[in-house]
C-alpha positions as CSV (number, residue, x, y, z in Angstrom):
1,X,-44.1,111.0,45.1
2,X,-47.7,110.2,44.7
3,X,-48.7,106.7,45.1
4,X,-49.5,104.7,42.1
5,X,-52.8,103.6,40.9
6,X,-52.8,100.3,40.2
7,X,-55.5,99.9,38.2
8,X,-53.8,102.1,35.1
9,X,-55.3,100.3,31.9
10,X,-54.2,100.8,28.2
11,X,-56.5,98.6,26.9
12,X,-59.9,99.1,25.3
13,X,-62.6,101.5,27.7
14,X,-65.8,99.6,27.8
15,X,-69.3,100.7,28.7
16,X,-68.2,103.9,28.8
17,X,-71.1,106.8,29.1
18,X,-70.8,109.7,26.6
19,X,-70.7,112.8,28.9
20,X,-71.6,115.4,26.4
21,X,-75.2,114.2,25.1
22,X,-76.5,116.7,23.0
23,X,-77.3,117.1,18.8
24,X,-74.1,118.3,16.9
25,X,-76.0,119.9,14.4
26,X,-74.2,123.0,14.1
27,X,-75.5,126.3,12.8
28,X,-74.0,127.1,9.3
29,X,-70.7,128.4,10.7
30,X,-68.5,129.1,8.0
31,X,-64.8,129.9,6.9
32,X,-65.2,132.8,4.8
33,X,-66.0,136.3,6.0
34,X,-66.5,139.8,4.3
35,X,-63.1,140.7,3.7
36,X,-59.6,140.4,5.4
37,X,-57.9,143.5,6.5
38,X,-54.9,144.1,4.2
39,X,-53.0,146.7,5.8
40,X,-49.6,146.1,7.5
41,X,-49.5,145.7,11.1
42,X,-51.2,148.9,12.9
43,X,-49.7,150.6,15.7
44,X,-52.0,150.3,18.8
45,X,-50.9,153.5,20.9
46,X,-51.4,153.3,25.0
47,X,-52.8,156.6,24.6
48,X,-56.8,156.8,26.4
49,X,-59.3,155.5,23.3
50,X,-63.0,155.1,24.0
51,X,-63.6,151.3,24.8
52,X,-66.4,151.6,22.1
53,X,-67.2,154.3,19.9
54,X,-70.5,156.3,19.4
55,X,-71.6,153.7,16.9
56,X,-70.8,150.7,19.0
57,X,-67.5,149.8,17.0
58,X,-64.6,148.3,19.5
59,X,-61.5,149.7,19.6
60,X,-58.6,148.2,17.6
61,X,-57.1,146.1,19.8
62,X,-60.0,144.3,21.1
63,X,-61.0,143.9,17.3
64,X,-57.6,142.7,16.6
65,X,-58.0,140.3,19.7
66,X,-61.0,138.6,18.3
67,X,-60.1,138.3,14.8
68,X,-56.7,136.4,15.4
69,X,-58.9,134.3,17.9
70,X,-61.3,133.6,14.9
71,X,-58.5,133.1,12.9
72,X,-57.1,130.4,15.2
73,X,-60.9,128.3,15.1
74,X,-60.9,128.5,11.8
75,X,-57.9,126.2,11.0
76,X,-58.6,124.6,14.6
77,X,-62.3,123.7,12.4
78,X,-60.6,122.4,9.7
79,X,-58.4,119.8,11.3
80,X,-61.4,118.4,13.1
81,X,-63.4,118.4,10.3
82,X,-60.9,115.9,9.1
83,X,-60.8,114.4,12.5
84,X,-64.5,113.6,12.5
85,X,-65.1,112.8,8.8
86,X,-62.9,109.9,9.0
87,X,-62.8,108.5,13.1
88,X,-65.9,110.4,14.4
89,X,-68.8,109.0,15.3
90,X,-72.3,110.9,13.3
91,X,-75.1,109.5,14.4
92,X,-73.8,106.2,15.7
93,X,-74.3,104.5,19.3
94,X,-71.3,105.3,21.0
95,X,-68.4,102.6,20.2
96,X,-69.8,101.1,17.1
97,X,-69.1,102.0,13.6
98,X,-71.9,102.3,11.0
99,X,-72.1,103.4,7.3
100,X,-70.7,106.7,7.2
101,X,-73.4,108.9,9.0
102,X,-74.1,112.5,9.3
103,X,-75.0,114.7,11.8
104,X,-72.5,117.7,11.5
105,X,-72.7,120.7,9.4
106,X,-70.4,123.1,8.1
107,X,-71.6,126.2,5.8
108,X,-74.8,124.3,6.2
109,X,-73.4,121.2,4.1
110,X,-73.3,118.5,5.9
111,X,-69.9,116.7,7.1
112,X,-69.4,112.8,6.4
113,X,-68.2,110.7,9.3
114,X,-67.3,107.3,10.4
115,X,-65.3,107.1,7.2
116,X,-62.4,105.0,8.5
117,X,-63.6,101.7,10.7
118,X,-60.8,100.6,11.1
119,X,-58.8,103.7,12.5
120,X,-62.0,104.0,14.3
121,X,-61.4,101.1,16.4
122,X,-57.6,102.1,17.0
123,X,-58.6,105.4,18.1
124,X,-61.3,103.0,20.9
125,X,-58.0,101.8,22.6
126,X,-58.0,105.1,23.5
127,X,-61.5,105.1,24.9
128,X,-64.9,103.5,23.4
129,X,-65.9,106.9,23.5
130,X,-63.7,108.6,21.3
131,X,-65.7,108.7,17.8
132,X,-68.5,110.5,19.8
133,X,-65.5,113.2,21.6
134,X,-64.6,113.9,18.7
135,X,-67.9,114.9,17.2
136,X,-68.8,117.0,20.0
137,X,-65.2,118.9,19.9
138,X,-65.8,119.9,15.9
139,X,-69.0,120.7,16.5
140,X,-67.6,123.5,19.6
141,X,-64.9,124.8,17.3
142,X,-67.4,125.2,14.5
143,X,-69.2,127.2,17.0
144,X,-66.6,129.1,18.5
145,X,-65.4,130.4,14.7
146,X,-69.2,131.3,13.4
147,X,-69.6,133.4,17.1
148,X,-67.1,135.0,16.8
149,X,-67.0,135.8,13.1
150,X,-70.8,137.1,13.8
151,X,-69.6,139.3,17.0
152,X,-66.9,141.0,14.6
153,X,-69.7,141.6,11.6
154,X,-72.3,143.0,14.0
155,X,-69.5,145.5,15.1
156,X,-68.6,146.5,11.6
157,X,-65.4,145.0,12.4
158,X,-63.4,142.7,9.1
159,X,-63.2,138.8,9.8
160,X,-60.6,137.0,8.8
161,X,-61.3,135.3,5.6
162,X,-59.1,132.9,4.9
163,X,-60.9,131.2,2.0
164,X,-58.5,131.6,-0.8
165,X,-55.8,129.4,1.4
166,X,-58.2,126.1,1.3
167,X,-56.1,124.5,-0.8
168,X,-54.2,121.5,0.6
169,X,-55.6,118.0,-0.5
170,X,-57.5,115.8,1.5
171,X,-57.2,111.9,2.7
172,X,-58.1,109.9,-0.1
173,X,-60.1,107.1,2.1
174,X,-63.2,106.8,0.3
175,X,-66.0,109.1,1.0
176,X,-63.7,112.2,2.3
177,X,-65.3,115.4,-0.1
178,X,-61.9,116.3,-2.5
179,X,-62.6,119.7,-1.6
180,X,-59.2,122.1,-0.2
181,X,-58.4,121.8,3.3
182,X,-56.5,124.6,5.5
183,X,-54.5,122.5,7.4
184,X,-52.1,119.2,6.7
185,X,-52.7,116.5,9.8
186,X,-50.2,114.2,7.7
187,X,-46.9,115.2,8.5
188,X,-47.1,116.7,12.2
189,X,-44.2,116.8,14.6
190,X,-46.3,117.1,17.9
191,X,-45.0,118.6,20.9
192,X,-45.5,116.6,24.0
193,X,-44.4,118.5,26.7
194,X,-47.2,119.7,27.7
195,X,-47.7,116.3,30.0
196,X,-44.5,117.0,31.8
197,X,-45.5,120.4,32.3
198,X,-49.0,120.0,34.0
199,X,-47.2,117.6,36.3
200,X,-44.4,119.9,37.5
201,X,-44.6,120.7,41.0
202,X,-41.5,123.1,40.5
203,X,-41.6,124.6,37.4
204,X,-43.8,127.3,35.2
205,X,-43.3,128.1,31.4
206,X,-43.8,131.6,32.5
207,X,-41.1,131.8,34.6
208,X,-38.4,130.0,32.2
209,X,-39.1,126.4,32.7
210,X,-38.6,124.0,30.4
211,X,-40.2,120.4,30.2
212,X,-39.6,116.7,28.6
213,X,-41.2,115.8,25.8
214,X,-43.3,112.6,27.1
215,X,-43.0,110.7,23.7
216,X,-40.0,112.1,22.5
217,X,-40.5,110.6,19.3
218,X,-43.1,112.0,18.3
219,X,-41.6,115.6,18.7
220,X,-39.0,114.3,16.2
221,X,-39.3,114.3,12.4
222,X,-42.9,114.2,10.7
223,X,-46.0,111.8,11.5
224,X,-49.4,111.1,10.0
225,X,-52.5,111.4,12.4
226,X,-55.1,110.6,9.8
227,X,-55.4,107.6,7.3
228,X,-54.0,109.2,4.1
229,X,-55.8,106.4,2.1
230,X,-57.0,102.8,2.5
231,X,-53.2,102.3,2.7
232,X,-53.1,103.0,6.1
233,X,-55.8,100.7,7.3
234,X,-54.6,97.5,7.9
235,X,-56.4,94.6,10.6
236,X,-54.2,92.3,12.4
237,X,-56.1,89.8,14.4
238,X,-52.6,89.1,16.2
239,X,-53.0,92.8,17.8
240,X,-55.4,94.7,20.5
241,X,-58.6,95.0,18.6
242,X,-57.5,93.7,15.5
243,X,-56.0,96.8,14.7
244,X,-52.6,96.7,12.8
245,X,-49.3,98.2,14.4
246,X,-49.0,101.2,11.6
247,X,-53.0,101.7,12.0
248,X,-52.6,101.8,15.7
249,X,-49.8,104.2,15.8
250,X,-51.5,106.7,13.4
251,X,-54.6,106.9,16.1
252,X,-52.1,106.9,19.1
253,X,-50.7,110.1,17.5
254,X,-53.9,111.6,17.0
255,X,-54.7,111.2,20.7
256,X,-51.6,112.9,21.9
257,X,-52.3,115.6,18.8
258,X,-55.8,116.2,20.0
259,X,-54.6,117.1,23.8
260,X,-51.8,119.2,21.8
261,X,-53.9,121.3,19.9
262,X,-56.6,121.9,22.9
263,X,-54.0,122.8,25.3
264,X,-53.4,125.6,23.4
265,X,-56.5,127.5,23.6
266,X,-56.8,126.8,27.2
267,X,-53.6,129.1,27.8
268,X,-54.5,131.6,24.6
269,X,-57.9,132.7,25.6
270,X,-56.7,133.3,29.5
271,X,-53.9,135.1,27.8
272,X,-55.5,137.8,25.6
273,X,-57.9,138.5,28.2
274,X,-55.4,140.2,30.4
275,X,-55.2,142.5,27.4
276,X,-59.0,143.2,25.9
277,X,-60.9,146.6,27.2
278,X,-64.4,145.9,26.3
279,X,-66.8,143.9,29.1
280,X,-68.4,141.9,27.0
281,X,-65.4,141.2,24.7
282,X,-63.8,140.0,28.3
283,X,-66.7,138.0,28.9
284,X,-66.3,136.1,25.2
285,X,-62.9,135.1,26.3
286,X,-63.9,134.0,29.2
287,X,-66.7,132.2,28.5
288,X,-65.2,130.3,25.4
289,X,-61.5,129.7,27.1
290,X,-62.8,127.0,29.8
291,X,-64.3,125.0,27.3
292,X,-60.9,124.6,25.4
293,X,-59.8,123.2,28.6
294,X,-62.8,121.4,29.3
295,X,-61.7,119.5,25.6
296,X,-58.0,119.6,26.8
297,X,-58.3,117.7,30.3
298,X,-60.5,115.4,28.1
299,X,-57.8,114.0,25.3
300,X,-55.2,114.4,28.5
301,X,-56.9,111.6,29.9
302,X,-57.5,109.5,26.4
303,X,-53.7,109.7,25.7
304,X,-52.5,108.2,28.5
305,X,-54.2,105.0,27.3
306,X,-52.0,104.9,24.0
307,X,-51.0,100.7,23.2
308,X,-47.6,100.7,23.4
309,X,-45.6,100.0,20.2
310,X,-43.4,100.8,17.7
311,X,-43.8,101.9,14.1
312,X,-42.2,103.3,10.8
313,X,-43.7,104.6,8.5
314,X,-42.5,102.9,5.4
315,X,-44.2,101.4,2.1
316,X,-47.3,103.4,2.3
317,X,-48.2,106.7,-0.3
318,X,-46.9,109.7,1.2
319,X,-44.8,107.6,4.0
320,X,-42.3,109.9,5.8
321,X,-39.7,107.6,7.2
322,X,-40.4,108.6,10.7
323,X,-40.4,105.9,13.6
324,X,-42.5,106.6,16.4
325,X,-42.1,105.0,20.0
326,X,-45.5,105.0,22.4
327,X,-43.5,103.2,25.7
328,X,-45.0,102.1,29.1
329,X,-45.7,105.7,30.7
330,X,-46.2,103.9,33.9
331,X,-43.0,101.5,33.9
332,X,-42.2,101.0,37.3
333,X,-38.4,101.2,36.3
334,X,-38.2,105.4,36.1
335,X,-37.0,107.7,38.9
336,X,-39.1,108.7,41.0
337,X,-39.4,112.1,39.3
338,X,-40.1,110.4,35.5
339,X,-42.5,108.6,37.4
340,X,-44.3,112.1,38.8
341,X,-43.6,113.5,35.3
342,X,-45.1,110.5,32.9
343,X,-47.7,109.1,35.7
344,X,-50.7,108.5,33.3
345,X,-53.5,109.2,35.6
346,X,-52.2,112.6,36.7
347,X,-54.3,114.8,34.9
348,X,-55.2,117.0,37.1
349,X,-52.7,120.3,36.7
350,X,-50.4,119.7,39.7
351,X,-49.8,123.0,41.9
352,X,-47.0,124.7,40.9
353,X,-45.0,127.9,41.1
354,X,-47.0,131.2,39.9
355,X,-46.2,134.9,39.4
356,X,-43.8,134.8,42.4
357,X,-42.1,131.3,44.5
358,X,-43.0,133.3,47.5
359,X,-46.8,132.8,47.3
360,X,-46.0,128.8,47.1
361,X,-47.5,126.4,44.7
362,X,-51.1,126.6,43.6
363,X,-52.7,124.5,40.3
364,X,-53.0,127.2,37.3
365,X,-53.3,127.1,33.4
366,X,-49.9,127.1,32.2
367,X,-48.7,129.4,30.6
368,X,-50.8,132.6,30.9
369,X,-47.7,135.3,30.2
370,X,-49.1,137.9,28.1
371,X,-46.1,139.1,26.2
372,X,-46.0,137.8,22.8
373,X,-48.6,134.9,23.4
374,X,-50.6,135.3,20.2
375,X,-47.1,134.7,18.2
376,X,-46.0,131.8,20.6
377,X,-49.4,130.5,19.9
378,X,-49.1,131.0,16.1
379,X,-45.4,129.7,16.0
380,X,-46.4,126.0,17.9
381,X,-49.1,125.5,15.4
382,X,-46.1,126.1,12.9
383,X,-43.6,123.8,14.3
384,X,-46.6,121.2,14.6
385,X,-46.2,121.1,10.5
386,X,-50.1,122.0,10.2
387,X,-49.0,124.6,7.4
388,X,-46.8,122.1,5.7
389,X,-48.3,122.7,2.2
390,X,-48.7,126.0,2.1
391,X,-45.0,126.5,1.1
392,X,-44.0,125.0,-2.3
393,X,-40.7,123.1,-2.8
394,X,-39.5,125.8,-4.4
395,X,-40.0,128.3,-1.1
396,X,-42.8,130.0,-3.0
397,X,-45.8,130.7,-0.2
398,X,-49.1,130.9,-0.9
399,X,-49.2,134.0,1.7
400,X,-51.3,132.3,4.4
401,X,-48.7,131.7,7.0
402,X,-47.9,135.7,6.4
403,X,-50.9,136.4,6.6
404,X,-51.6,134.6,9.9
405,X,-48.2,136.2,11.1
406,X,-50.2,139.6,10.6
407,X,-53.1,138.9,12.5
408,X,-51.0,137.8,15.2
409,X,-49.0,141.0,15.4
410,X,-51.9,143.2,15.3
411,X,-53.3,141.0,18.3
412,X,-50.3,140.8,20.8
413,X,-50.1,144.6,20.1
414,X,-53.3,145.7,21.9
415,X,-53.4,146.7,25.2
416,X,-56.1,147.1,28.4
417,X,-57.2,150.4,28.2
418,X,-58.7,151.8,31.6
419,X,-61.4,154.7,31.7
């Protein structure tokens, strides 16, 4: 077992440096595109096609490749939209909070931020950084979507437009535009084995492992992530940084949401490489994948400073019931496998089986299977509850998880075509 760092802290960062220094002022990237294909799933033959045609087009499966990926950073745009309008940081110092600033654009209308103080400071448990992370990472998958949604367009290729399914409400903290959003950050059951996985010496998704959920609450019945009104925001001197149990607990699941939701693309983007033909449509993936990481190894690290408590969400509007447990990860009292498994300063992937045991263990992006991966991607995002909305009571759907469904298909059924 790897010795123990005894300077594991899961109190409030201080004079923390941002690493990522640069203006978020993105460039007009926008949701909606010229026109979704509306076809049923097409058959992509193995038979030898041209990796481009004589007018430049790609071939369908590379098309259908990037168009689930600009799919994907399209909702991943929306949720932190909603992530940065009400804990990021605009154009404030690092670790303070000021009077709802902007610096981030969307459609070339600018985003409000800073919009919750007080969830704000629960989220600076994490790190006194985190408002200005969480800028930066909308402001990459505001990029990634307009890229890619440009690439597609310049090919002749159709986007995917998913404008008409903008139609979930918003938080109602003051300030937050009461315009449609994609995705629902209010009732998420997040998936948290991830942690144990990256610290299995023994095991590989792609070759049938299976993992603990770290907070194995949180993978059970439905939290918040965001304020859903003033409601939510509640100060208690009594607790670390004056921040409220229930206020606490809603930024402790965002942490362990944001690593969730990053963690994804760094496995997706390896993933649907292995099955692109075009150069330069390999090169996209694989220049845009490691930065997915690059935000994954970062909220890694933030959740593992979560306070430890316990909430339930009761008396508030739109409450769920759920109780959610954040416990010592570093509790001196596990096995000595828990403690390799929950060890919060492990962050780096430990080595680990890979295509065969025979090669022995070597540190890899986990999973990176091709079969099926744009569905297994789509299907976590369900499971996560991000779509919860889209569905009426009744079981009436507003198409958009079909829709996405589609896309993914289409995408898991290209293949590498050789010259």
């Amino acid at each position: 077992m790897k010795k123990k760092d005894p300077q594991i802290s899961a109190g409030l960062s201080s004079n923390r440096r941002s690493f990522l220094k640069k203006s978020v002022a993105a460039a007009g990237a926008a949701t909606v595109g010229v026109g979704l294909l509306n076809s049923p799933s097409r058959a992509f033959a193995r038979e030898h096609q041209e990796h481009e045609d004589g007018n430049g087009r790609l071939n369908r499966g590379d098309a259908a490749i990037l168009r689930f990926l600009q799919a994907l950073e399209t909702i991943e745009t929306d949720l932190w939209r909603q992530y940065a309008e009400l804990g990021g940081a605009g154009a404030n110092v690092p670790g303070t909070v000021g009077n709802s600033p902007i610096d981030l654009t969307l459609n070339g209308a600018p985003i409000p931020t800073a919009l919750a103080p007080l969830y704000i400071v629960g989220l600076q448990q994490l790190d006194g950084d985190m408002p200005q992370y969480i800028d930066d990472n909308t402001d990459d998958e505001i990029s990634h979507e307009s890229f890619l949604r440009a690439y597609l367009e310049s090919k002749g290729e159709a986007v995917a437009d998913l404008s008409q399914f903008f139609n979930l409400p918003p938080s109602q903290v003051p300030g937050v535009p009461n315009t449609g959003r994609l995705t629902n950050l209010t009732q998420l059951t997040v998936d948290t084995t991830w942690w144990t996985r990256y610290r299995s010496d023994s095991m590989n998704p792609d070759l049938g492992g299976s993992f603990a959920q770290a907070i194995p609450t949180l993978a059970k019945n439905q939290h918040t992530a965001i304020p859903r009104s003033n409601a939510d925001l509640i100060a208690d001197p009594k607790q670390p940084g004056g921040v409220s149990v229930h206020t606490q607990a809603i930024a402790n699941t965002a942490g362990f949401h944001f690593a969730f939701i990053e963690q994804g693309g760094s496995s997706l983007y390896p993933q649907l490489a292995q099955r692109v033909s075009n150069l330069e449509v390999l090169r996209i993936l694989l220049s845009i994948g490691p930065t997915e990481t690059s935000h994954f190894q970062t909220w890694h690290d933030k959740a593992g400073n979560a306070i430890q408590l316990t909430d339930t969400d009761t008396g508030f509007p739109g409450s769920t019931g759920a109780t959610v447990t954040f416990p010592n990860l570093n509790d001196p009292a596990h096995t000595p496998a828990q403690a390799d498994e929950l060890q919060t300063n492990l962050i780096m992937p430990e080595p680990t089986i890979f295509l065969n045991k025979k090669f022995g263990p070597v540190s890899i992006i986990r999973p990176t299977e091709t079969e099926n991966a744009a569905k297994a991607a789509l299907q976590s995002l369900i499971d996560d509850g991000l779509f919860i909305g889209h569905t009426s009571k009744s079981g009436k759907s507003d198409g958009f998880v079909e829709k996405l469904r589609e896309l993914a298909a289409e995408a898991d059924e290209a293949h590498r075509q050789v010259d």
